[in-house]
Every structure is written in structure tokens, then in C-alpha cells.
N, C-alpha and C positions, 0 to 999 in steps of 0.2 A: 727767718726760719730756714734754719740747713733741709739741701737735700737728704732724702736718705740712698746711702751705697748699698751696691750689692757689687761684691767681684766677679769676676765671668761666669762662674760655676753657680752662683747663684742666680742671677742675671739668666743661663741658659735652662738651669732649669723651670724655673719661671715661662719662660718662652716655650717651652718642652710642655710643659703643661697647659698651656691657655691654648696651644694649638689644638691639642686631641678632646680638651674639654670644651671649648668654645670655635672650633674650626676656624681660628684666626690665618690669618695667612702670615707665612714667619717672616717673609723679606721685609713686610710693612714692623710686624713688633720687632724685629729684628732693630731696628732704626731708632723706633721709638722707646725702648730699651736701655740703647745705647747714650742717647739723651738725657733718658729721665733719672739715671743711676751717675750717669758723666763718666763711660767706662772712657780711658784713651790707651792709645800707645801700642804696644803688645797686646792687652788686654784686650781690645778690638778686633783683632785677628783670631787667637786664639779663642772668645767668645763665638767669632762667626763660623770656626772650623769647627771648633764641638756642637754648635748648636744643628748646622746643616749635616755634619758627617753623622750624628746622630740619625737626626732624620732618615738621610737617604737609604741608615742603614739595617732600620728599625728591625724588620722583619729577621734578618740573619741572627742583630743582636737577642731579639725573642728565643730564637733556637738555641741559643748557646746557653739563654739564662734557664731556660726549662728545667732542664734536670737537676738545678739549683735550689730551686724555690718548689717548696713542700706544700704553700697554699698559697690564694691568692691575694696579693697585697695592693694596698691603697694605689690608686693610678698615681700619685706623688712619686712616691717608691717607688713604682716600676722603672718612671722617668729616670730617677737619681740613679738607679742602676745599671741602664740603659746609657746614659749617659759616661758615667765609669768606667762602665766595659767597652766603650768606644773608644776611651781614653787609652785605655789599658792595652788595647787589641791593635789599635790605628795607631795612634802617635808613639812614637821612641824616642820624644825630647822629655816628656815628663816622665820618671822614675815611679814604677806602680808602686811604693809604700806613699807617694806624697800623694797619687790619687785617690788611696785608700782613705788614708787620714782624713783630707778636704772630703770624701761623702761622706765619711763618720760624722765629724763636724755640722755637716748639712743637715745631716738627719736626726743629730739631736737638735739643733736648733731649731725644725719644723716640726721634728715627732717627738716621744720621747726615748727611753731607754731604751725598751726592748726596740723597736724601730734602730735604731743607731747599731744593738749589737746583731740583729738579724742582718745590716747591710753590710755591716763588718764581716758574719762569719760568709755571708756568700759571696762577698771579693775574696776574702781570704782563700774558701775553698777551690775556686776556679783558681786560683792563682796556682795553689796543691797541687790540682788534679788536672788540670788543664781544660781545654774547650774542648765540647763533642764534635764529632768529625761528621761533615755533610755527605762522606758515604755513605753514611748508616742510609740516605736517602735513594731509594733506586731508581725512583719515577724522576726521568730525565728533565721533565717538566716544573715538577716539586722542587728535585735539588734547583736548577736554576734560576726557580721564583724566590726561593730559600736565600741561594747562595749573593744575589742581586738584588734580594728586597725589593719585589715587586710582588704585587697577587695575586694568585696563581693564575685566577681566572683570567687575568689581561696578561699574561705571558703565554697562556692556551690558546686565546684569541690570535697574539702577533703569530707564531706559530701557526695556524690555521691559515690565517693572511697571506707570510711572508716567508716560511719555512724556518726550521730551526737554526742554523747558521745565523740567518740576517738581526734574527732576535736576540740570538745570545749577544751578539756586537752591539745590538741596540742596548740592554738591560746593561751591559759593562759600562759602555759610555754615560750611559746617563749616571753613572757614579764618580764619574770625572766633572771637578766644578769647571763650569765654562770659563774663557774668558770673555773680557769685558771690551767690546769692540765700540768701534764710533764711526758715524759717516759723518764725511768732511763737505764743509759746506762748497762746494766749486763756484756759485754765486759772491765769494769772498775771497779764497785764497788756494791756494793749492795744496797736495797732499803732501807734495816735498817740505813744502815753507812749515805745514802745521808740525810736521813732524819732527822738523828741526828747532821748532818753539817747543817743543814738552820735549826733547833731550834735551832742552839749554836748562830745561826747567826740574829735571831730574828725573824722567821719566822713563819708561823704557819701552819702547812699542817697537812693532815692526808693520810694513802694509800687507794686506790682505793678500793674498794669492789670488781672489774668488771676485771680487768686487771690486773695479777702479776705484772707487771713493772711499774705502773703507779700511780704518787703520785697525792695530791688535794693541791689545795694551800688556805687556810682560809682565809690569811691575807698575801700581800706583792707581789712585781712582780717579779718572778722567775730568769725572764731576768738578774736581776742585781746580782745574788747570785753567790758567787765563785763558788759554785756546777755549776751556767749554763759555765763557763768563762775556766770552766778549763776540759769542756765536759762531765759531769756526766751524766747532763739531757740534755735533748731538750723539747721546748716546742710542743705538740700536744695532741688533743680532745682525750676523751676514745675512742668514735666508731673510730674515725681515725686508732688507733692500734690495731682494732681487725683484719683491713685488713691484716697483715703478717699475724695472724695465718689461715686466709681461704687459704692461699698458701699450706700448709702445707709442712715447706720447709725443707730437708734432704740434709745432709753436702756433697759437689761437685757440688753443682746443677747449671745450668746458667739463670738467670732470666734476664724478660725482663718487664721493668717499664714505658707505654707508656707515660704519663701525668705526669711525676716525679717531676716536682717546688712544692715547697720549698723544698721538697727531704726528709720530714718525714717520708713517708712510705718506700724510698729508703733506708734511713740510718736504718732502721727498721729489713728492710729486711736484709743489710750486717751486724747487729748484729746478727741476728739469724741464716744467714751462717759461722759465724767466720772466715772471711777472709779461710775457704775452697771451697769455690764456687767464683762466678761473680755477681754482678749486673749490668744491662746495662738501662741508666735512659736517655729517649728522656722529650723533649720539645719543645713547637716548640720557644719558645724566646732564646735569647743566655744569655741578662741580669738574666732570671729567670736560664738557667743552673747553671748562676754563683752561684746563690743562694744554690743550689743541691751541688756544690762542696766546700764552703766555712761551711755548714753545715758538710758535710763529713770531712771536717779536721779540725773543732774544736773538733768535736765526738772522731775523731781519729780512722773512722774504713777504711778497705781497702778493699780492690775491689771492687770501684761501676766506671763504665766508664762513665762519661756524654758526648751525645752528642743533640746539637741543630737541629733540625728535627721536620718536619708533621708526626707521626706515623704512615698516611694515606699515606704514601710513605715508610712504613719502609722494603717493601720488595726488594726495591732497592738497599738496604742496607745489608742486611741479604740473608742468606743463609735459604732454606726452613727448617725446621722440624730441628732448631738451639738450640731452647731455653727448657729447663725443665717445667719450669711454667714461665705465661705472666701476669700481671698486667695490667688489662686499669681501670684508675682509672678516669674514664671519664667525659669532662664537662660536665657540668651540671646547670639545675635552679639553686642550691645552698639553694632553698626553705630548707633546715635542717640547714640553718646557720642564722634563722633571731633574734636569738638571738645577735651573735657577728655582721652581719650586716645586720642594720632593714633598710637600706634604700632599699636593694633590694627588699622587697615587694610590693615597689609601681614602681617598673618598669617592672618588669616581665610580661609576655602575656601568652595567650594560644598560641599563633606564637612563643613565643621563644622557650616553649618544646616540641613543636614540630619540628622545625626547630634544637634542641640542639640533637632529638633523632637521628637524618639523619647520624649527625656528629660521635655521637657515633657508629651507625650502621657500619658506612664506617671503622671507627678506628679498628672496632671488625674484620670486613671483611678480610681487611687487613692483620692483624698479627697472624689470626687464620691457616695459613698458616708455618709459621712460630716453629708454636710449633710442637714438638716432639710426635709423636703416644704413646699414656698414661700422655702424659703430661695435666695438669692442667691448665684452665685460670680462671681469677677472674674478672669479672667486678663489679664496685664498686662506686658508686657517695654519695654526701653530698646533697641528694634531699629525698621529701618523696611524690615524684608524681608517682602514678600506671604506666601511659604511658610510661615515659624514665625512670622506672624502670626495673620492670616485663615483660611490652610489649616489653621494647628491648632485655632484654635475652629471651625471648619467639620467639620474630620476629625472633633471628639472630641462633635458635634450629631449625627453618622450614627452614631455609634458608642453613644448614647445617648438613644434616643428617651424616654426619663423627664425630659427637659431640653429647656428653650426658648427662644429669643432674649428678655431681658428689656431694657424701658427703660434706656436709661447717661445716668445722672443726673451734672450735668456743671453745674461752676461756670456762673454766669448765660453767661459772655462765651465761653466753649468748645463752648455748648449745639448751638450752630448749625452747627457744624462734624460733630456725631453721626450718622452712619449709623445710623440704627433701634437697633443695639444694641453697636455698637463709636465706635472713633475712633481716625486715626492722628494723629498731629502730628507734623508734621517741622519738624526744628531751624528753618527761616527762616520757621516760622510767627509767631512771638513770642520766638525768640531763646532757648525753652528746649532742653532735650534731644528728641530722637527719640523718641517713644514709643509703643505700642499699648495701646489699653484696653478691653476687652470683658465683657461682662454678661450672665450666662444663668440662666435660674429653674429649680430643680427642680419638677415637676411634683406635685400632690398624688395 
């Protein structure tokens, strides 16, 4: 039995549609996509840039299509047009009559006639008349939620937060696709040797500025390099690995890793313990444990325990005043990830960060027990919202007078950046993820 093909455009829009109808997440069907259709080559590429440049860009493309569209049309359609005018608007390697064509084509092959020539005349017409202009917008607010595809209400909020300037630089950035970074294992090899093994291999990286261990990749997917195959690297963000060093972890220590899937910051950690300490790495999935541990033995490092658990029960588990330093690397909005995933910005609420803070609070509650009088905990999320930021280790310092703001010990070039005992980073700092990192001592 032959597969069946779809070529990119078909292929993305597929993906374009199962995300807003069924809130899939696109990096995963992105893959699975990719696979199941067998796209290669160019086709790979340019499926991934219209499918995510779409995305990221939904909201502006809406504005532009409005004054085009007379009534409201099948969320199929919206997709295939959306998609076109991304094409048409972003890219200058494709010729707008061939993009034309390919959504015509698309659109009778899913819809029929009238479908095909309504997507025809409203490329055509934009093409005519051109796109409306985001001055028409005067709310500074609006145009820039507009102009950067974001929601109004969460470009109001950073704004409120962070003032207008640091937002507009956030909202731009996150329309920059990241790159695709890796820490190097230093239990194996060093960063010169790895990196002279993926240029022999074709590759093109550069080191980090921001992180000893951590390479950039210019050109190529790391994934596929001997160096990842034979445990050199691991793929993770810069801010990701500045969390081990806010542990500040010292050889025999037992740590404890509450939210540990995929297990970057687990396997992070048993590198910088050298197999003379523990790591003990919860999750509440068993299939995401497995991930935590199949990570740790292609690494090839030793001592990290996984087990599957609510860390919101970890004291059932544990012995009080067990661990040296505790990791909660806690859910979170994920608002500092909307580079790698843009669809999460149109489903996020004010109910879910607040509802994400409860979770974190109770997580903190929990295992703050747990740690050792002078021991260190680190909380830590891939968000860049005040509330489940700062408010939760604020909340969870009144809530806990046996605990103190401790030093957040911070690669040399990050150091500067620390408020007393935390650190936000946002994406257009250095080009990594969004992130929070915070530091607190138990008290003896």
C-alpha cells in the first residue's frame, strides 16, 4: 500500500487547521507531517517557514485579509488564505502568480468552485489594491498587538508590567525564529573538539557568548550529528542552562528535580555533579519519565533516579530535610516560548496564569519541606509574566518565614543582569527563551 503525498502547501495547511480546530501543538505535527506524507529536501524547509511564519503571524494576516472578505468563510479557507498571504507578504523567492495558482488548486481540490474562485478573486484583489495600512490604527496598543500578532490583552498586560519600549522588543523578537542551540557534554569531550566534529561534518555553529557549554547552530539540525548520536551534545535553549548554575551545586550533593521531562536540566545537573552526588527527577507522566531516562543514557551520565509522581505529593515520598538543593522548574504560561511555539499565544488567558500560579505555589509548598536547613531551592519557569513570576516567589517568602532571598549565582556574562536573588530574561536579550530564575535559602 503506497503512502499518500501532500506537498508543503498542502501538508501546512493541514497542520494550519488541526491546530485552531483541535489545539494540537504544531512543533509535534509539524514532524509527524513530515513523516507521514515523506516531504524532503527544500520542501522541508519551506513547509516549516510557511507553516510557523503563518502562525506567528496570524493576527496581522487577519487585518490585512478583512477588508477582503465580504462574509465569513469555512475556517479551511480562512487557513488557505492566511497562508497565501504569508507567502505573498514574507517570502520574495516565490512569484505571487505561482502562489496564487497553488491556493486555487488547493481550494478546488477541498472545496469546490465557488470556494476556488472566491480565493482566487481575493488574492487577486489584494494583489490590485494592496494591503491596508496599520495606521489606520491609533491605539498604540492595538497597532502593536496588530502589527506583531499578539492579543491585545497580553501586549496590555507586558505594557503594564514592563512599559512600552521593553514590549515592543519582546513582541518583535518573538517573530524571529530562534536558533537551535545544544550543551556540550564536558563529562565527554570539550566544546572546541565538539565543534570541530560538526564543521568536519558540515555544519556550521558558533560558541555561545552567554554559556561555557553551549554551542549555536548557524546552519543544520544538530539532532542528526554524530556528536548528538554518540552523546556529546543535547539539544537545549541558553536560558534553559543557566538553571544548574542558580543551584550552585558542590560535589556529594542530593538534588531534587520536580518537573524534570525532557530531563535537560536533569542531565545538566548529573553533569556538573560528576556522578558524586544524586539527582532524583519527578514527573507526573511516566511516558515523559521515559524521556528523562533515555536522555540520560545516551548522555551517559549516572546518578539521576527517575520516578513518575505529582511533586504536590512528593512528601509522601521523601524523607523531611532529604535533599541539598530542589529544583521546581515549574509549569508555566510558557509566554517565553512563543518563538519556538506561536500557537500558544492565542490560547493563553488571564485564567490560565493564574490558575498555573496555584499549581506552582502548592508544588513550592510541598517540597520546601523537604530541603535541608541551608539548603538552596530554585524556582524557575519559561514565562515572562510578573504574577507566576515574582508574585509566586514573593507569595511563597510570606508564606514561609524559615526561607530567605539567597544570592542567584549566574554564568559570569548573565551575573549583571540579577536582581539580588532572581532574573528575568527576555527573549531579545540574547536571542534565548523567556525565562525566570529565582534563589531562596532555608533557613537553619
Amino acid at each position: 500500500m503506497t503512502k499518500a503525498r501532500k506537498n508543503a502547501r498542502e501538508a501546512a495547511l493541514e497542520l494550519l487547521d488541526s491546530v485552531e480546530k483541535n489545539q494540537s501543538y504544531s512543533n509535534l505535527l509539524l514532524n509527524h507531517l513530515i513523516n507521514k506524507y515523506e516531504i524532503k529536501g527544500p520542501d522541508v524547509g519551506l513547509l516549516t517557514e510557511i507553516t510557523y511564519g503563518t502562525l506567528q503571524r496570524k493576527l496581522t494576516l487577519d487585518f490585512y485579509l478583512a477588508p477582503f472578505l465580504q462574509k465569513k468563510v469555512e475556517r479551511w479557507v480562512k487557513n488557505l488564505l492566511r497562508l497565501s498571504l504569508y507567502q505573498m507578504v514574507y517570502l520574495d523567492k516565490i512569484p505571487d502568480r505561482a502562489i496564487i495558482f497553488e491556493a486555487v488548486e488547493l481550494a478546488k481540490k477541498r472545496g469546490h468552485r465557488g470556494i476556488s474562485g472566491m480565493v482566487n478573486g481575493v488574492l487577486r484583489a489584494i494583489q490590485r489594491k494592496g494591503l491596508p495600512s496599520l495606521s489606520e490604527l491609533k491605539d498604540p496598543i492595538e497597532r502593536l498587538a496588530v502589527s506583531t500578532s499578539h492579543p491585545q490583552w497580553l501586549v496590555k498586560r507586558w505594557v503594564e508590567q514592563f512599559g512600552f519600549e521593553k514590549t515592543e522588543k519582546m513582541c518583535e523578537a518573538n517573530l524571529i525564529p530562534s536558533l537551535q542551540t545544544a550543551r556540550v557534554n564536558f563529562t565527554k569531550i570539550s566544546r572546541e573538539e565538539v565543534m570541530e566534529m560538526l564543521v568536519a561534518e558540515g555544519y556550521q555553529v558558533e560558541s555561545s557568548p552567554i554559556i561555557p557549554e553551549a554551542i549555536r547552530s548557524l546552519k543544520g539540525n544538530l539532532v542528526h550529528s554524530s556528536a548528538f548520536q554518540k552523546g556529546f551534545i543535547t539539544i537545549q535553549d541558553e536560558s534553559s542552562m543557566s538553571v544548574a548554575y542558580a543551584l550552585d551545586i558542590k560535589d556529594g550533593q542530593h538534588i531534587l528535580d520536580c518537573c524534570a521531562a525532557p530531563g535537560g536540566k536533569t542531565t545538566h545537573i548529573a553533569e556538573k555533579l560528576r556522578s558524586s552526588g544524586t539527582v532524583t527527577a519527578l514527573d507526573l507522566h511516566p511516558h515523559k519519565v521515559k524521556l528523562i531516562k533515555e536522555n540520560a543514557n545516551r548522555l551517559g551520565v549516572k546518578g539521576i533516579e527517575t520516578i513518575a509522581m505529582d511533586s504536590r505529593h512528593a512528601s509522601e515520598h521523601f524523607q523531611k530535610e532529604s535533599f541539598d538543593r530542589i529544583l521546581v522548574d515549574a509549569p508555566c504560561s510558557g509566554l517565553g516560548v512563543l518563538r519556538r511555539k506561536p500557537d500558544i499565544k492565542y490560547t493563553k488567558s488571564i485564567d490560565d496564569i493564574q490558575a498555573l500560579q496555584r499549581i506552582q505555589l502548592d508544588i513550592l509548598n510541598e517540597v520546601s519541606e523537604l530541603l535541608k536547613p541551608d539548603g538552596v531551592l530554585v524556582f524557575s519557569t519559561c514565562t515572562v509574566d510578573k504574577e507566576e513570576n515574582l508574585g509566586t516567589i514573593e507569595t511563597f517568602l510570606k508564606q514561609h518565614p524559615n526561607f530567605e532571598p539567597h544570592p542567584l549565582h549566574m554564568p559570569q556574562v548573565l551575573q549583571s543582569s540579577v536582581e539580588d536573588y532572581r532574573l528575568q530574561i527576555f527573549p531579545q536579550d540574547f536571542g534565548g527563551d523567556g525565562f525566570f530564575i529565582s534563589s531562596v535559602r532555608k533557613k537553619h
